[in-house]
Rosetta silent file (secondary structure, phi, psi, omega in degrees, C-alpha in Angstrom):
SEQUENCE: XXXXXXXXXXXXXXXXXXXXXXXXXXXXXXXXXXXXXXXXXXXXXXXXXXXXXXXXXXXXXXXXXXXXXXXXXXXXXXXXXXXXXXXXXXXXXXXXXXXXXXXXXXXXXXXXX
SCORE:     score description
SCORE:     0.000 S_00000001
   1 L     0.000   85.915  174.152  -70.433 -262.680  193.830 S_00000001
   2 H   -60.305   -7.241  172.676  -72.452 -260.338  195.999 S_00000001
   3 H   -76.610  -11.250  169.326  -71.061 -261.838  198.971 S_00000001
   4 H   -59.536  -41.722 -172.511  -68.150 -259.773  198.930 S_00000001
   5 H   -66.046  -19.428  165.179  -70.598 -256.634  199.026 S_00000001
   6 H  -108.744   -6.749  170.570  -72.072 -258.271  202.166 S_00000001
   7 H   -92.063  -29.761  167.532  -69.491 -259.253  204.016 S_00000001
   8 H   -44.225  -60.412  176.641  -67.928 -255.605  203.458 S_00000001
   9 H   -35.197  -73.197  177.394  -71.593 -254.264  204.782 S_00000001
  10 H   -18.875  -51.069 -175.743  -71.271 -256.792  207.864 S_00000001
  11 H   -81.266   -7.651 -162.559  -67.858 -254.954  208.692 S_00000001
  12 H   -93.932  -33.627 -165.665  -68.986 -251.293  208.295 S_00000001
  13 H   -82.417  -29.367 -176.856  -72.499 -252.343  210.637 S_00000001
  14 H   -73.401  -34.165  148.273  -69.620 -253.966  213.441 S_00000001
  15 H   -55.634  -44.377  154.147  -67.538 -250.816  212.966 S_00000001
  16 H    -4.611  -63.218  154.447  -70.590 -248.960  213.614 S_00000001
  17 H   -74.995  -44.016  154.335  -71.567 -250.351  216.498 S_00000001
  18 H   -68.994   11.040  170.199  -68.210 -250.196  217.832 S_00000001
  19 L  -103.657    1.273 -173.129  -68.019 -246.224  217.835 S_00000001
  20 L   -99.128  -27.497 -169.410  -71.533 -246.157  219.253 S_00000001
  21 L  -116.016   -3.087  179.487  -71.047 -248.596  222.244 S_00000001
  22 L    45.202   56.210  166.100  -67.107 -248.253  222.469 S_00000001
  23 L  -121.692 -174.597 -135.439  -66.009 -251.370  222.833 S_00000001
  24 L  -118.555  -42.995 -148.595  -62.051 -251.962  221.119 S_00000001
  25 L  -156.331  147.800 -163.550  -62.201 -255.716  219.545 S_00000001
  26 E  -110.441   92.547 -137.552  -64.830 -258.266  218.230 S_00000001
  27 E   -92.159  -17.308 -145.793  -64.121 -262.076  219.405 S_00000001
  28 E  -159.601  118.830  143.916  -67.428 -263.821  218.183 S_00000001
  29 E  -100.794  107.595 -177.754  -70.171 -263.081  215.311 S_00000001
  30 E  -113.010  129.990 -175.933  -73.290 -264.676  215.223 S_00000001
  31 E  -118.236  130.986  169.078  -75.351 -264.599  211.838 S_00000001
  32 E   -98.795  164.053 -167.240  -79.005 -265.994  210.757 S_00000001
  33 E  -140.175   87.162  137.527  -79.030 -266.492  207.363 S_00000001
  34 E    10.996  127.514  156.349  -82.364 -267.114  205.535 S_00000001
  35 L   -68.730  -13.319 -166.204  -83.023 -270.333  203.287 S_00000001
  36 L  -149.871   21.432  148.900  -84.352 -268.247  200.338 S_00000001
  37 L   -81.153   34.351 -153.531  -81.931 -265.293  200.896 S_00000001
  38 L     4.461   44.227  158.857  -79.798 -266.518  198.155 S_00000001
  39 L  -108.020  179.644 -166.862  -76.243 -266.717  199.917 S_00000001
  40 L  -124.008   94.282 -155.448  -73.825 -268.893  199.767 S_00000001
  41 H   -60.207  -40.437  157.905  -72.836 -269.392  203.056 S_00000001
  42 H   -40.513  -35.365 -175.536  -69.585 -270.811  202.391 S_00000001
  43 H   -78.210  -49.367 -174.698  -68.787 -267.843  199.746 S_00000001
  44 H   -74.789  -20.508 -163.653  -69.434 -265.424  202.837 S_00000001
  45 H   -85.598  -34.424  151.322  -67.478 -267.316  205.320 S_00000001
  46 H   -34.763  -84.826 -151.212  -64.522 -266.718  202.647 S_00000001
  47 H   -74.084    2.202  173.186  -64.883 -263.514  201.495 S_00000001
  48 L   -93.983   -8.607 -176.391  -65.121 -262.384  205.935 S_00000001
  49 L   -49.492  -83.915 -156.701  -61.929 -264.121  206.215 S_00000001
  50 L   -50.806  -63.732 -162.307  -60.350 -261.848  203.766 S_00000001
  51 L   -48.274  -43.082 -162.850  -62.708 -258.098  204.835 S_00000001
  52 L   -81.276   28.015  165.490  -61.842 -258.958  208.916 S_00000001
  53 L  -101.013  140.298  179.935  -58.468 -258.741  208.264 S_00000001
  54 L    56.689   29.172  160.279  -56.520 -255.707  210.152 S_00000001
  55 L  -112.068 -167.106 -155.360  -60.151 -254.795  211.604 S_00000001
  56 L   -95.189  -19.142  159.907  -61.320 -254.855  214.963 S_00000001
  57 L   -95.372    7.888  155.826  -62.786 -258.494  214.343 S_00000001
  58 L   -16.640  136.251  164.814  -59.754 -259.937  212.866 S_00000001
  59 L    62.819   -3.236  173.027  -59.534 -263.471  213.751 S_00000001
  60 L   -81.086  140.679 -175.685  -63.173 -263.515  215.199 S_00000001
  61 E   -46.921  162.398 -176.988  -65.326 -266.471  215.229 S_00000001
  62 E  -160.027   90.211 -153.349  -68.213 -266.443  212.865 S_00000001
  63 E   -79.291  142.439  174.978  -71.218 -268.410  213.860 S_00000001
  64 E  -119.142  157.291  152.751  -73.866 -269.113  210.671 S_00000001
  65 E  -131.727  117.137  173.995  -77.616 -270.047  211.819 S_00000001
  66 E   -90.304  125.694 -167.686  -79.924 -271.172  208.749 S_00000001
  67 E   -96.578  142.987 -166.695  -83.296 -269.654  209.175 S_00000001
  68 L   -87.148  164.528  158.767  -85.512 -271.932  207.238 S_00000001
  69 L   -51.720  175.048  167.003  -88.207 -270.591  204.645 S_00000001
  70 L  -171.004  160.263 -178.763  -91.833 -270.325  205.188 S_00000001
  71 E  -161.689  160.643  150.165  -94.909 -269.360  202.937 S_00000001
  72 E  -136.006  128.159 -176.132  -98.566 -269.471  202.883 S_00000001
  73 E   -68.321  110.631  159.806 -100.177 -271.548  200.643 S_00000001
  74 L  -107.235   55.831  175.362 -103.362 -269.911  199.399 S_00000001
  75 L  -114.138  -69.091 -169.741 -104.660 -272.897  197.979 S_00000001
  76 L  -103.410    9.729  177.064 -104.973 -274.640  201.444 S_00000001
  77 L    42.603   45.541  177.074 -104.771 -271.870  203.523 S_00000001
  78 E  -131.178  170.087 -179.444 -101.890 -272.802  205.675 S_00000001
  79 E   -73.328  135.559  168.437  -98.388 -271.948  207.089 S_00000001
  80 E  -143.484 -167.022  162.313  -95.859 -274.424  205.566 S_00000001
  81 L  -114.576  144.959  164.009  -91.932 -274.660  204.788 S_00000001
  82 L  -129.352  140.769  175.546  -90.516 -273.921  201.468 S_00000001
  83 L   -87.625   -5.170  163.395  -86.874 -274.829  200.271 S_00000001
  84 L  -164.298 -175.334 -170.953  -86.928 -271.956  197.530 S_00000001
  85 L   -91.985  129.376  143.285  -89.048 -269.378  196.292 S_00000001
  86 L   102.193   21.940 -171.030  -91.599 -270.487  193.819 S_00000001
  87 L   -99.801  150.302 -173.532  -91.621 -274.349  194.933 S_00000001
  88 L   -66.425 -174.109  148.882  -94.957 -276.048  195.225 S_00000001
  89 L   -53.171   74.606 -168.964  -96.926 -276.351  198.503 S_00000001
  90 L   -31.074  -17.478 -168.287  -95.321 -279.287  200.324 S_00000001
  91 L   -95.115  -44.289 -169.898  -99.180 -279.971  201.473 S_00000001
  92 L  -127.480   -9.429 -177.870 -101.500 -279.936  198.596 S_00000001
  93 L    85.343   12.839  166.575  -98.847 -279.339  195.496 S_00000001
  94 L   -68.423  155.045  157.988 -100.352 -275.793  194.631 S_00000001
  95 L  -111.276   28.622  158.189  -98.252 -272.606  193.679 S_00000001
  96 L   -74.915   53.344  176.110 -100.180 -270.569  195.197 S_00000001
  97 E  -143.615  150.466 -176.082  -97.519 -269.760  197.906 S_00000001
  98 E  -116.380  126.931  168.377  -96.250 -266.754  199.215 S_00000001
  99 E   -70.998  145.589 -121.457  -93.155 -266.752  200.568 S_00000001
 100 L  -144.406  -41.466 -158.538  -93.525 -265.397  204.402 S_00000001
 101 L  -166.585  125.210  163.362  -89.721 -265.652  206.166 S_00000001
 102 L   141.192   10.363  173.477  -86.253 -266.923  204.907 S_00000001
 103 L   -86.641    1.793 -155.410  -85.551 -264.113  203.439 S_00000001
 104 L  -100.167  137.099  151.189  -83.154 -262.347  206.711 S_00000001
 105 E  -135.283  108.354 -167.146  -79.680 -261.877  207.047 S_00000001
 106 E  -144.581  133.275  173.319  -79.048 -260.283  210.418 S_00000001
 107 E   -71.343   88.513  173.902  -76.489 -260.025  212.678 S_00000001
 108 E   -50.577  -45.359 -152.575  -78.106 -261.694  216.105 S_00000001
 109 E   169.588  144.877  178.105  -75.548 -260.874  218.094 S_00000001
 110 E  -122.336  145.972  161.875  -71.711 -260.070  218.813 S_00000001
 111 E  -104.498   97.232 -154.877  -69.140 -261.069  221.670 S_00000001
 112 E  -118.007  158.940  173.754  -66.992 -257.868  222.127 S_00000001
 113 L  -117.447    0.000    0.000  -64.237 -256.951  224.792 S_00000001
């Protein structure tokens, strides 16, 4: 379960930021999350429970956003969406597609006192 190992990151990048920008406690986390970054958003929303305990975002909210895939199909030479890596070309049915975006997991933003 690699989500432990990223929700661990997550608290080390929030500690981070709080010794750089000084602020004392972290009420609100907002995360995009990729379609074809393979987590399991539920499995992270668990295992932050558990890391944000006795840290400075104990008890803080924890906002998911799912960023959708995207590829281009170099069959039909267009932008499309894909639901996984290695899925045909919702347009013409080729596999000619390179996945493009849906791979990010990034912390958009925090709500700190």
């Amino acid at each position: 379960m690699h989500e432990m190992s990223l929700a661990e990151d997550l608290l080390a990048l929030v500690e981070q930021a709080a010794n750089a920008q000084g602020f004392r406690r972290v009420r609100e986390i907002n995360l995009e999350i990729g379609a074809l970054a393979e987590v399991e958003i539920e499995a992270l929303a668990f295992c932050l429970e558990s890391v944000l305990k006795g840290s400075l975002a104990e008890g803080a909210r924890v906002n998911f956003t799912a960023v959708p895939g995207e590829g281009w199909c170099l069959e039909c030479a267009a932008k499309v969406p894909i639901a996984a890596l290695y899925a045909p070309c919702p347009r013409c049915g080729g596999y000619q597609v390179q996945a493009t975006s849906g791979f990010e997991m990034r912390v958009k933003d925090l709500l700190v006192e």
